[in-house]
N, C-alpha and C positions, 0 to 999 in steps of 0.2 A: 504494500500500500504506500502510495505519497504522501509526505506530511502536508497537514493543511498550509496552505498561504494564507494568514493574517491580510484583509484587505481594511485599507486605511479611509477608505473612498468616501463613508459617512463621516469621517471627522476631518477630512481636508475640506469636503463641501462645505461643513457648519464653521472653521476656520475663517472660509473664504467671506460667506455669507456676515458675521459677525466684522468681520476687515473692512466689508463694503456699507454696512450699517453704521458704523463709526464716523468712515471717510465723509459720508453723506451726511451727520449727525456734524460733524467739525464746516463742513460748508455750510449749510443752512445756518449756522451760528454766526458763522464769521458776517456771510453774506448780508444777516439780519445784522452787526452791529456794526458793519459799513454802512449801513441806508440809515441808520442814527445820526451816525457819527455825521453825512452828507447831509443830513437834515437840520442841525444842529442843539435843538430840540426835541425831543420825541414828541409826540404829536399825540392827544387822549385819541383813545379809540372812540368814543362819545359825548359830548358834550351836551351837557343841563340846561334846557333854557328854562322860562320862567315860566311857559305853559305846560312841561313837564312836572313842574314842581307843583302845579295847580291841579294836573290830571290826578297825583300821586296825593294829593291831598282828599280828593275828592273820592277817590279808591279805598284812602283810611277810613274817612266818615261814614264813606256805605260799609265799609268793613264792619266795624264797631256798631251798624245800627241794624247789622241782618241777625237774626235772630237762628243762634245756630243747635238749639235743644232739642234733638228728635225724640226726647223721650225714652232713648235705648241706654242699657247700661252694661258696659264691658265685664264688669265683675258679675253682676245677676247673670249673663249668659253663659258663665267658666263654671255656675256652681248646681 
């Protein structure tokens, strides 16, 4: 009989794949803190105007004024 040959084929693939996940993980980094740096400022992803703050207001008080008691109780139904 032949001795078996160890094949290394699954672990040079997951090597290879983890090398290319990296390299792609250090560009996307860099790339993102060149477009900073070029911009000089980072820039909000969102900005607050003052009809947000009014919408957001207006969300609390119907919040606070629905009435959320169904009458069910979590413990009465375990026992």
């Amino acid at each position: 009989m032949e001795p078996e040959k160890k094949s290394n084929g699954a672990l040079v693939g997951l090597i290879i794949i983890i090398i290319i996940l990296v390299v792609g993980g250090i560009y996307m980094w860099q790339s993102n803190k060149n477009a900073v740096e070029n911009q000089g400022m980072p820039v909000p992803s969102e900005t607050v105007t003052t009809q947000d703050s009014v919408d957001l207001d207006t969300l609390d008080q119907d919040l606070n004024t629905t009435d959320i008691d169904v009458g069910a109780s979590v413990i009465d139904s375990v026992q």
